[in-house]
PLY file of the C-alpha trace (Angstrom):
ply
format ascii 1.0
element vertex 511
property float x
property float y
property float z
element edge 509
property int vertex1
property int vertex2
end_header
-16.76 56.40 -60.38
-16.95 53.34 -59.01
-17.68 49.64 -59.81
-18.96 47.17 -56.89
-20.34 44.64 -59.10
-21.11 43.69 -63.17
-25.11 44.07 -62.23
-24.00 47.98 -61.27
-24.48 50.09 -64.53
-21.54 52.22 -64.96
-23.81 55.29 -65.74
-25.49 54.84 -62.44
-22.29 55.58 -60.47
-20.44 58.12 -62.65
-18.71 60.69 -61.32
-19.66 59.43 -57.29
-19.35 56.71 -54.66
-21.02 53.69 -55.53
-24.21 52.46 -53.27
-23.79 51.07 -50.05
-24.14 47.60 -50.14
-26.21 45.81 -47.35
-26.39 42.24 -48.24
-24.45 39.43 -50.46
-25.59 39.37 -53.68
-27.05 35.79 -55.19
-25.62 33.52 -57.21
-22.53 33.43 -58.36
-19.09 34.91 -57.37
-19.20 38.42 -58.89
-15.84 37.19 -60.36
-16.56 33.31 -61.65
-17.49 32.73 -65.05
-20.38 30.65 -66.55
-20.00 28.08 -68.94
-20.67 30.03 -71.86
-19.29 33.30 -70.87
-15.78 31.13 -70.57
-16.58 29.65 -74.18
-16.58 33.23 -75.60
-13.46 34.29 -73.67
-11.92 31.08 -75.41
-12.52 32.41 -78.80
-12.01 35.86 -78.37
-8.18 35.24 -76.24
-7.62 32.67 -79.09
-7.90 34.77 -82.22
-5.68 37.54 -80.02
-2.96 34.96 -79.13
-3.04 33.99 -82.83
-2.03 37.28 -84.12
0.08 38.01 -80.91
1.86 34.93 -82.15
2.16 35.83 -86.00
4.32 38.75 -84.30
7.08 36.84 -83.06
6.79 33.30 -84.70
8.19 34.28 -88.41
11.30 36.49 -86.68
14.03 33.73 -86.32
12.64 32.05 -89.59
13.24 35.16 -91.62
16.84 34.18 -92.62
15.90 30.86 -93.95
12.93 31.87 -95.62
15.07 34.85 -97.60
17.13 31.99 -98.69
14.09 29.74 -100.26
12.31 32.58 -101.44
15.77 34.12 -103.29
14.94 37.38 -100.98
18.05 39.63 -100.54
19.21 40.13 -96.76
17.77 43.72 -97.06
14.61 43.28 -98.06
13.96 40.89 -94.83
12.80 43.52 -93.31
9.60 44.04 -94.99
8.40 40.22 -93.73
7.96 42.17 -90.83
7.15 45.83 -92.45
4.20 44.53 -94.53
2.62 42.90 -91.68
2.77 46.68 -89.21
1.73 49.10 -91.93
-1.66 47.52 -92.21
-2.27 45.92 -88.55
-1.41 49.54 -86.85
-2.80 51.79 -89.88
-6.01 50.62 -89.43
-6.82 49.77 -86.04
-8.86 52.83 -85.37
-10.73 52.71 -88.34
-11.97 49.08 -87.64
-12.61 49.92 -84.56
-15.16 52.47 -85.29
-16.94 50.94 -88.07
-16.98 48.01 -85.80
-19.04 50.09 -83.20
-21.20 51.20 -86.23
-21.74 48.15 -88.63
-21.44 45.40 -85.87
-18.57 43.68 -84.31
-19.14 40.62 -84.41
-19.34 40.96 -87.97
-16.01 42.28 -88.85
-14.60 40.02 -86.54
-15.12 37.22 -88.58
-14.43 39.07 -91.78
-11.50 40.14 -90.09
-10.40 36.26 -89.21
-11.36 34.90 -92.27
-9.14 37.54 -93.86
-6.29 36.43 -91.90
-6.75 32.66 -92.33
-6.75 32.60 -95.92
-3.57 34.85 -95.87
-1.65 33.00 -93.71
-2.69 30.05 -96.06
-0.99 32.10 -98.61
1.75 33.00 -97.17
2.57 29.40 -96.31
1.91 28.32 -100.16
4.11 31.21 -101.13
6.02 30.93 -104.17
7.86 34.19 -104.75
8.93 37.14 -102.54
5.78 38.81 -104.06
3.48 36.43 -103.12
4.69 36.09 -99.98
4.36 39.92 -99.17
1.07 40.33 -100.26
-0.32 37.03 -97.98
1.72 39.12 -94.93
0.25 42.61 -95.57
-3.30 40.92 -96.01
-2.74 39.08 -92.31
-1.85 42.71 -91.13
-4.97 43.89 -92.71
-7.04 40.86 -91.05
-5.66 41.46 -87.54
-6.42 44.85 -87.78
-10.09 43.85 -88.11
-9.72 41.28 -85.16
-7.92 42.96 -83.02
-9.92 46.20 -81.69
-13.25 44.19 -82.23
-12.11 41.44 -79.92
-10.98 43.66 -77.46
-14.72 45.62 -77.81
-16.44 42.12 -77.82
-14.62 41.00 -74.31
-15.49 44.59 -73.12
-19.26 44.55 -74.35
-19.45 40.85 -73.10
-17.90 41.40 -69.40
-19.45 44.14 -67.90
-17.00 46.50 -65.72
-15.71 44.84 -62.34
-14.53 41.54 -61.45
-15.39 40.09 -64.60
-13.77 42.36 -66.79
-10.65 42.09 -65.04
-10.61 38.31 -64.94
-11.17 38.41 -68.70
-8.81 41.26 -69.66
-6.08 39.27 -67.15
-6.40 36.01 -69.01
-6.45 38.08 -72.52
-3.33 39.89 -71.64
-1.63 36.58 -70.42
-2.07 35.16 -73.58
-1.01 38.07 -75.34
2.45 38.21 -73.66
2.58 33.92 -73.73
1.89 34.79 -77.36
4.81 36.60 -78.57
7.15 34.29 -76.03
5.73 31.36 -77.80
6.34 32.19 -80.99
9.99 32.91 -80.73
10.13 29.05 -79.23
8.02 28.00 -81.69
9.90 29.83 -84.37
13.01 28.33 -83.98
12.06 24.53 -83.56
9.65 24.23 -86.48
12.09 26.29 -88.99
14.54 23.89 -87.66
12.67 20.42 -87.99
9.91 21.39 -90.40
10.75 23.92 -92.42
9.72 28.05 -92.54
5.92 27.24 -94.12
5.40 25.39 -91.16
5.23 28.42 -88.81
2.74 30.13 -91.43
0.65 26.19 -91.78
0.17 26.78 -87.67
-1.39 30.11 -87.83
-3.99 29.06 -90.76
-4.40 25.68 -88.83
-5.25 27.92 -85.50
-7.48 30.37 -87.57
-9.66 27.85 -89.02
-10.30 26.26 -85.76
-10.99 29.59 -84.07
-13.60 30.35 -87.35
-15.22 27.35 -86.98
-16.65 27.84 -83.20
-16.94 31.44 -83.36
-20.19 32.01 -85.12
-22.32 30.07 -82.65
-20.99 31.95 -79.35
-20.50 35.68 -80.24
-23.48 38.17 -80.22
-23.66 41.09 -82.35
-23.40 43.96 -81.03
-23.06 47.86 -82.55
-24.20 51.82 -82.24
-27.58 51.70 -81.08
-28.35 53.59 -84.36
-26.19 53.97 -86.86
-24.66 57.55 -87.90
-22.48 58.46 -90.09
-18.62 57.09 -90.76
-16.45 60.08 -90.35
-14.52 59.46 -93.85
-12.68 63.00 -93.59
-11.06 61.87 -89.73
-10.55 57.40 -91.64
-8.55 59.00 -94.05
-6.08 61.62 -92.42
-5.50 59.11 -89.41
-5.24 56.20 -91.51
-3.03 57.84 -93.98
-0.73 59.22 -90.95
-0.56 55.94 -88.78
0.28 54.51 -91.99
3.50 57.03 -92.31
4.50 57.02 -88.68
4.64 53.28 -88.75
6.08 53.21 -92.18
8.64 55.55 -91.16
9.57 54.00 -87.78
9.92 50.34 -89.31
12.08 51.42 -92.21
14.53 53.13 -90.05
15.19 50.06 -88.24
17.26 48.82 -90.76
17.95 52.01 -92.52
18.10 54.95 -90.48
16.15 58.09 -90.52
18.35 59.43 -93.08
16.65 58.13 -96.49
14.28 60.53 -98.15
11.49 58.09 -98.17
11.75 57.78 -94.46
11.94 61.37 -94.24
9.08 62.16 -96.31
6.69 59.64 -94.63
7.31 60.77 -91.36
6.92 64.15 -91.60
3.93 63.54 -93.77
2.12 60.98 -90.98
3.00 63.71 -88.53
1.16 66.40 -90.67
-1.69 64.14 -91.11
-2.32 63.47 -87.46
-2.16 67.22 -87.17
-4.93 67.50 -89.47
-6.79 64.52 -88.55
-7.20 66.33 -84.55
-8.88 69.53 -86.52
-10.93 67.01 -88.66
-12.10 65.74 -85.37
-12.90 68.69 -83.59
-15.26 70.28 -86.29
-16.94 66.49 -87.48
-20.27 66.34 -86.65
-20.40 62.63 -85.51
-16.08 62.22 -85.25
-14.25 59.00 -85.91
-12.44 59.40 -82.48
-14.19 61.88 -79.87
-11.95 64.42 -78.77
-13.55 65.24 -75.14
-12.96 60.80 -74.49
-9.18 61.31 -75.04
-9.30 64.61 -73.16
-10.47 61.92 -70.28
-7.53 61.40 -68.02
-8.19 57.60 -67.48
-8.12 57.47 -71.54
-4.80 59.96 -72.06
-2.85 58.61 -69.37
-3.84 54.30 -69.44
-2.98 54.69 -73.53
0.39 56.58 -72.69
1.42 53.55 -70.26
0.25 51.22 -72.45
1.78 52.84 -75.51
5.41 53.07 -72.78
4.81 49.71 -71.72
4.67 48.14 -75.38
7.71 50.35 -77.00
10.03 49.88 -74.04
9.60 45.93 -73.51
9.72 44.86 -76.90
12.92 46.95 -77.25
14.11 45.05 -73.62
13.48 41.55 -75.98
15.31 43.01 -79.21
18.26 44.12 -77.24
18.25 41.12 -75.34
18.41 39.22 -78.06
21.39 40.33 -79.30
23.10 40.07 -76.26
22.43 36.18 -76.06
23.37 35.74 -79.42
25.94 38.02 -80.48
28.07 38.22 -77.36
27.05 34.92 -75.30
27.17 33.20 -78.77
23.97 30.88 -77.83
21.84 29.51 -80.46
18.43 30.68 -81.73
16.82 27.22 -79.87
18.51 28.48 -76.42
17.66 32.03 -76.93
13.65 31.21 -77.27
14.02 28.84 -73.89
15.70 31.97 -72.27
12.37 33.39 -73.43
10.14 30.86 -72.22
10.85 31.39 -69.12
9.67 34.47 -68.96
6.92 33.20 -70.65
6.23 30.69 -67.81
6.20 33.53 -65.18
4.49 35.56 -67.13
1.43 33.38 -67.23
1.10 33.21 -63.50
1.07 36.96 -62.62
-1.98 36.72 -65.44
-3.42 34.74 -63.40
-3.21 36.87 -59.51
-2.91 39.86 -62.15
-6.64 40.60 -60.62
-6.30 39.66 -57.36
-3.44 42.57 -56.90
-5.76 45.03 -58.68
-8.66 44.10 -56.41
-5.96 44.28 -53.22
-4.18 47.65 -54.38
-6.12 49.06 -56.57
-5.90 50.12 -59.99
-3.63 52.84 -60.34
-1.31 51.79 -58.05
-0.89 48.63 -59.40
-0.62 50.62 -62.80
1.74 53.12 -60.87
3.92 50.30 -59.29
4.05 47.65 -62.24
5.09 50.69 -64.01
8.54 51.22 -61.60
8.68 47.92 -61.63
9.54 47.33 -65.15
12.01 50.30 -64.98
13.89 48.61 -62.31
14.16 45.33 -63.39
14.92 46.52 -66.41
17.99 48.68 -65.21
19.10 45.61 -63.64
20.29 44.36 -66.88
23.08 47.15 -66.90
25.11 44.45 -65.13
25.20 42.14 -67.70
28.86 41.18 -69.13
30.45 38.97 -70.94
30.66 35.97 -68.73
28.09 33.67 -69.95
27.10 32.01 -67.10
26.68 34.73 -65.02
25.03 37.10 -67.68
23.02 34.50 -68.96
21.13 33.80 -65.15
21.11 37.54 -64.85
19.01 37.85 -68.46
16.41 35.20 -67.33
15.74 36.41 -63.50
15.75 40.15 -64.72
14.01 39.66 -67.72
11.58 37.87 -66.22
10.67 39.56 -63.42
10.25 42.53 -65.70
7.78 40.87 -67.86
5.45 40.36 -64.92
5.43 43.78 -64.36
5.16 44.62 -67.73
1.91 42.35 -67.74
0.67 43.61 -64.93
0.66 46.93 -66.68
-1.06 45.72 -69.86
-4.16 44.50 -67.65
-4.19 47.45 -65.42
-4.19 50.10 -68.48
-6.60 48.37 -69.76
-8.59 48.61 -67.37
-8.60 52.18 -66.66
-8.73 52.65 -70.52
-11.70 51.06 -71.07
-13.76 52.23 -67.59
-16.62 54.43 -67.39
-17.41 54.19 -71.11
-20.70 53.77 -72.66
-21.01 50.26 -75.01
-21.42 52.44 -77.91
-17.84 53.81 -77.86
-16.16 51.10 -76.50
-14.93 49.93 -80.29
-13.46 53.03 -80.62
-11.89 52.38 -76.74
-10.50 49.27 -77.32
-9.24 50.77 -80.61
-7.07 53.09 -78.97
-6.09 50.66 -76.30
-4.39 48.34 -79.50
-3.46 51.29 -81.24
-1.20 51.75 -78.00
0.16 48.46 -78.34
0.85 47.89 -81.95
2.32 51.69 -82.29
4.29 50.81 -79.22
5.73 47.41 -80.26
6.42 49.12 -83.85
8.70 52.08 -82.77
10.10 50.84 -79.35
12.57 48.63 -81.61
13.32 50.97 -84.12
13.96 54.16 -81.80
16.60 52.32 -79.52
17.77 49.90 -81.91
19.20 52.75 -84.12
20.62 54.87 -80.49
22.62 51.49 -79.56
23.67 50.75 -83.34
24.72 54.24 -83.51
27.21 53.99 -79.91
28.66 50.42 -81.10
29.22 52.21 -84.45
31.40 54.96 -82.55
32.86 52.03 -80.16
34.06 50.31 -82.65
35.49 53.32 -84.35
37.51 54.14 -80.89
39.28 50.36 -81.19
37.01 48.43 -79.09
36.09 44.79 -80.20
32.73 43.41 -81.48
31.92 42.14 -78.39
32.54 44.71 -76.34
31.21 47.77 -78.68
28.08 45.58 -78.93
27.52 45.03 -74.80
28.32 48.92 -74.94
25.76 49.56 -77.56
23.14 47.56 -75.73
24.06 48.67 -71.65
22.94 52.12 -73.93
19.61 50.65 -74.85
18.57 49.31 -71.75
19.01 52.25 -69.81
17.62 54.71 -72.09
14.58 52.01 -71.97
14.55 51.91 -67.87
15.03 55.73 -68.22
12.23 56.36 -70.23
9.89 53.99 -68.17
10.37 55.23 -65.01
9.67 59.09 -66.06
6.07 57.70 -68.08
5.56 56.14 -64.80
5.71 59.56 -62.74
5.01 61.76 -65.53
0.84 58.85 -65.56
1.07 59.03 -61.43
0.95 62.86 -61.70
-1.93 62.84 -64.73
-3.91 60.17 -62.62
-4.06 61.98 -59.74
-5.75 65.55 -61.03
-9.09 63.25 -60.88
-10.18 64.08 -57.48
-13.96 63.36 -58.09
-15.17 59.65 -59.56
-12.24 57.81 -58.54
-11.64 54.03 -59.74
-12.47 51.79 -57.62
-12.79 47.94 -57.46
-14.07 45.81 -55.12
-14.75 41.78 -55.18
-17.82 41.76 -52.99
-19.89 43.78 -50.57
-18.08 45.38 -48.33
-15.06 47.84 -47.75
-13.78 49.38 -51.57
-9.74 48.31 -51.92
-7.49 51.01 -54.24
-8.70 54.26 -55.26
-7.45 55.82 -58.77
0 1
1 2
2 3
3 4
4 5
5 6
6 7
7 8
8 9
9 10
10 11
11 12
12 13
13 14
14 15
15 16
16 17
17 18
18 19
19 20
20 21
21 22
22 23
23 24
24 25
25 26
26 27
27 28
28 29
29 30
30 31
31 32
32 33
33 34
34 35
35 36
36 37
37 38
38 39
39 40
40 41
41 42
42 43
43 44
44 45
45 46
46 47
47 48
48 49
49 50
50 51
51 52
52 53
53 54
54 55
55 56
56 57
57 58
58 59
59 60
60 61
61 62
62 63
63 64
64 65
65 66
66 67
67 68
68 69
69 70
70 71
71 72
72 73
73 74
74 75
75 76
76 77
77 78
78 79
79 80
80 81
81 82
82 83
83 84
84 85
85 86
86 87
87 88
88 89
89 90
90 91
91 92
92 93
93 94
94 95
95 96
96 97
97 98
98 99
99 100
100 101
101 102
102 103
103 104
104 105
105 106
106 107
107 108
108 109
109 110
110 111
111 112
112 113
113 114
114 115
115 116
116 117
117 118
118 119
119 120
120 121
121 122
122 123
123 124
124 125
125 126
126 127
127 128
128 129
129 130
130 131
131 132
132 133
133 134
134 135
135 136
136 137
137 138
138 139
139 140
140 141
141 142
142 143
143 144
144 145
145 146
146 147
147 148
148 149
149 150
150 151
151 152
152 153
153 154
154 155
155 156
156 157
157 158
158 159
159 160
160 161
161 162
162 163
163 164
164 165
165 166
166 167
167 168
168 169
169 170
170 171
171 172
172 173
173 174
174 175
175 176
176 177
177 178
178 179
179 180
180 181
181 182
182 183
183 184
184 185
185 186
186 187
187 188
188 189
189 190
190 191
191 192
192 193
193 194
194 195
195 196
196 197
197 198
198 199
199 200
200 201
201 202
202 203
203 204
204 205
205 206
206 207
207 208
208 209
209 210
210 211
211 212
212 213
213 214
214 215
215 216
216 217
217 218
218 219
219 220
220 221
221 222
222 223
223 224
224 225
225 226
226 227
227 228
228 229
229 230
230 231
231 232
232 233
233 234
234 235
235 236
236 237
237 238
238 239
239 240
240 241
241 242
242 243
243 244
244 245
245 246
246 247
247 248
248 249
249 250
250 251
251 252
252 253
253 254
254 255
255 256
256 257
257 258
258 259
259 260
260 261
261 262
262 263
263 264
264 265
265 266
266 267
267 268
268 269
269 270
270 271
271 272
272 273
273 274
274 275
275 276
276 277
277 278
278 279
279 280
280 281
281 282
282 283
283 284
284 285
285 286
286 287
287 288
288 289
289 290
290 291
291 292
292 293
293 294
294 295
295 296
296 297
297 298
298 299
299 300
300 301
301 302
302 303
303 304
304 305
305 306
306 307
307 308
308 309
309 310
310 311
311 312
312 313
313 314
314 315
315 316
316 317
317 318
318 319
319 320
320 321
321 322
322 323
323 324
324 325
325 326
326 327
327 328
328 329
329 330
330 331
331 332
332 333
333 334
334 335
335 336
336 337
337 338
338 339
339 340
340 341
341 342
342 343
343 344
344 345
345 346
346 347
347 348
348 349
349 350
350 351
351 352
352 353
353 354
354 355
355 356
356 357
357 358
358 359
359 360
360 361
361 362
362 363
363 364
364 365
365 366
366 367
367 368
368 369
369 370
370 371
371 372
372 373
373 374
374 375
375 376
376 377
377 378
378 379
379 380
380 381
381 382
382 383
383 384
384 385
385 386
386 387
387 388
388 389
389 390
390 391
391 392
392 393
393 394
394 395
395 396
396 397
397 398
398 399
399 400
400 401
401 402
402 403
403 404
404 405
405 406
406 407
407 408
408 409
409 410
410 411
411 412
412 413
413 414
414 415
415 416
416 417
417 418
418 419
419 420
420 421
421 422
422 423
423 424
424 425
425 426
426 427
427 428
428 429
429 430
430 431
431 432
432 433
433 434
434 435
435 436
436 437
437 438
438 439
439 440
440 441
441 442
442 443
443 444
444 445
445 446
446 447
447 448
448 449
449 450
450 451
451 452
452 453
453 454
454 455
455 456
456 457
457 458
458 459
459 460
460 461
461 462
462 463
463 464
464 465
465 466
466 467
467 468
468 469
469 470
470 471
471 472
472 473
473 474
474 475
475 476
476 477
477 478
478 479
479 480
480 481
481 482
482 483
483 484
485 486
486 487
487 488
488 489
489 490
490 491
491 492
492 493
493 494
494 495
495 496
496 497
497 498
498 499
499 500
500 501
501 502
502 503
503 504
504 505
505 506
506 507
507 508
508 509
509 510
């Protein structure tokens, strides 16, 4: 397949070379925006950085808030809990409904939903109230987020467009969870904990207000029925996974409740595939995943997701439990990242017009993974480990953004409109699944070795750099196998390959 332009239909160049090209095209760059077009990429990266930023901006809050809200140390966890059972349980559900009952539609339902529970959760006067304003934002994003992503897919056309939109959507993804841990820590500090939940219903309103008058609706062009057999079993077993993965965070995999809801998300899955492959009209169509561009771009994303956000965890204890820094100095270290993150958003399309997409998928992959293992060096010097965590942290956060746009790319390619809900679906699925059990995974396999450090004689410090050296290369470990495991997957497509081009002339990168 490939793309030479938005005018080019991708069903006119499936499975082949694209046209030759003769002359320029008129008007525009293929890859420059008009006025409006940039209006709706404004809404649509808005709401996305909102919720990107409810991930991250409550986290160094959460011990103050226990404290006003009489919450036991414990319990914290479920600030965080309620939020991920809802906003990864039913991503793929909204996304297909989305497809059939209009997505522009939900998306406000979806935002509205979140507003007025983030205005609840900042008016919260009990641990009750506050946990049912969270788990009602988790059930709003889950709305917004796949119908967004469908929107900026429906709304850019494949080629230079889409990749100029997906690049500024997945810089302010990535700026959005670096923000928040900034913002986090100076407003608990100056204003107070509400004031990080009085942003988020500030931002939402805003975002509610314009979006009306720019998005389109769009949906199935008829309008079959909603696979209720395939909502409920993968609902129902995202819902344990996540459930399960979250809890043993702070608990371990030990507890019977964690137990039970693993093993019973697993078994739902199972059945939720067989549900699928004898449904008439399916909530997820079984020959798109079988689609290597589909399997493979989700696994990367899913890698990319898990195996960063465990980088930031890990990290995080390292500034602050064996650097000793404060929560303020930790979010700057964070910024930084932020900073450079935003720029390789920016030439995030240029490289994937220059190399191609699946090499830039391919190499951002590696990337990570060795930037990543670079952070084995880190000691207890906090100069030097401190310069060390910013340059190598950084560096792997472009890659690791560079690997969010390119997935999504391939992901989302050669798909008709009408299943592109249930696309972008699977392409947040991927993320939220990833962010939820990246943490938990290695968290508990470097708790577990500075548990047995410490029980040889070693000191906190020490146990804990020993517990976290463990993390981080398990992480780099795990990346850079994905990254061959995707190369090799990529690669069987010998027909239709990807590829991208920014105006008439010779095709760059071939997937």
């Amino acid at each position: 397949m490939a793309i030479d332009s938005p005018s080019v239909p991708p069903s006119s160049v499936r499975g082949g070379a694209a046209p030759p090209s003769s002359a320029p095209s008129a008007g525009p760059s293929p890859a420059r925006l008009t006025g409006r077009a940039r209006l709706v990429l404004l809404v649509l990266c808005a709401a996305q950085f909102i919720v990107a930023l409810d991930f991250s901006i409550l986290n160094v809050a959460l011990p103050v808030l226990g404290r006003n809200l009489g919450m036991e140390q414990a319990d914290l966890q479920w600030a965080v809990t309620a939020f991920a059972l809802p906003s990864g349980g039913f991503l793929l559900f909204f996304g297909r409904v989305a497809d059939l009952y209009g997505r522009r539609r939900l998306f406000l339902t979806g935002l509205a939903l979140f507003t007025v529970a983030s205005l609840l959760t900042t008016l919260a006067w009990d641990p009750a109230s506050f946990l049912v304003g969270r788990a009602a934002q988790g059930l709003g994003a889950a709305a917004v987020v796949p119908t967004g992503m469908s929107l900026l897919t429906t709304t850019f056309p494949e080629g230079p467009r889409r990749e100029r939109a997906l690049g500024i959507s997945g810089t302010l993804l990535s700026l959005g969870f670096t923000i928040g841990m900034v913002l986090g820590g100076a407003m608990t500090d100056t204003l107070g904990w509400r004031s990080t939940m009085g942003l988020l219903t500030a931002a939402g309103a805003l975002v509610l207000a314009a979006a009306p008058a720019l998005l389109a609706e769009s949906r199935h062009p008829r309008r079959p029925r909603l696979d209720v057999p395939g909502a409920v079993t993968v609902t129902g077993g995202l819902l344990g996974v996540i459930y399960a993965l979250s809890t043993a965070a702070e608990r371990g995999f030990g507890g019977a409740d964690v137990l039970f809801a693993l093993v019973g998300g697993v078994l739902l899955l199972a059945v939720f595939t067989v549900v699928e492959s004898r449904a008439a009209e399916p909530l997820v169509s079984l020959p798109m995943l079988r689609r290597s561009t589909v399997a493979w771009g989700n696994l990367a994303g899913l890698t990319t997701f898990a195996m960063m956000s465990s980088v930031v965890f890990l990290l995080t204890l390292y500034l602050q439990e064996v650097l000793k820094l404060s929560s303020l100095t930790t979010g700057l270290v964070f910024g930084v990242q932020g900073v450079l993150s935003a720029g390789a958003g920016v030439i995030a399309p240029r490289v994937i017009g220059r190399f191609g997409v699946r090499p830039t998928l391919i190499g951002s992959l590696l990337a990570q993974a060795a930037f990543t293992a670079a952070l084995l060096g880190l000691g207890k010097s906090a100069t030097g480990g401190a310069w060390l965590a910013v340059a190598a942290v950084s560096l792997a956060s472009v890659a690791h953004l560079w690997v969010i746009i390119s997935y999504g790319v391939i992901a989302t390619s050669g798909l008709p409109d009408h299943e592109q809900g249930l696309a972008t679906g699977l392409v947040t699925s991927s993320q939220q699944v990833g962010v939820t059990v990246g943490i938990p995974l290695l968290g508990a396999l470097a708790s577990a070795h500075m548990a047995s450090l410490r029980d040889g004689g070693a000191g906190f410090a020490e146990s804990t750099l020993g517990g976290i050296r463990l993390g981080l290369g398990v992480d780099a470990a795990v990346v850079a196998v994905i990254a061959a495991a995707v190369a090799l997957g990529l690669r069987t497509r010998k027909r239709g390959r990807l590829r991208i081009r920014r105006r008439p002339g010779p095709t760059r990168g071939a997937c």
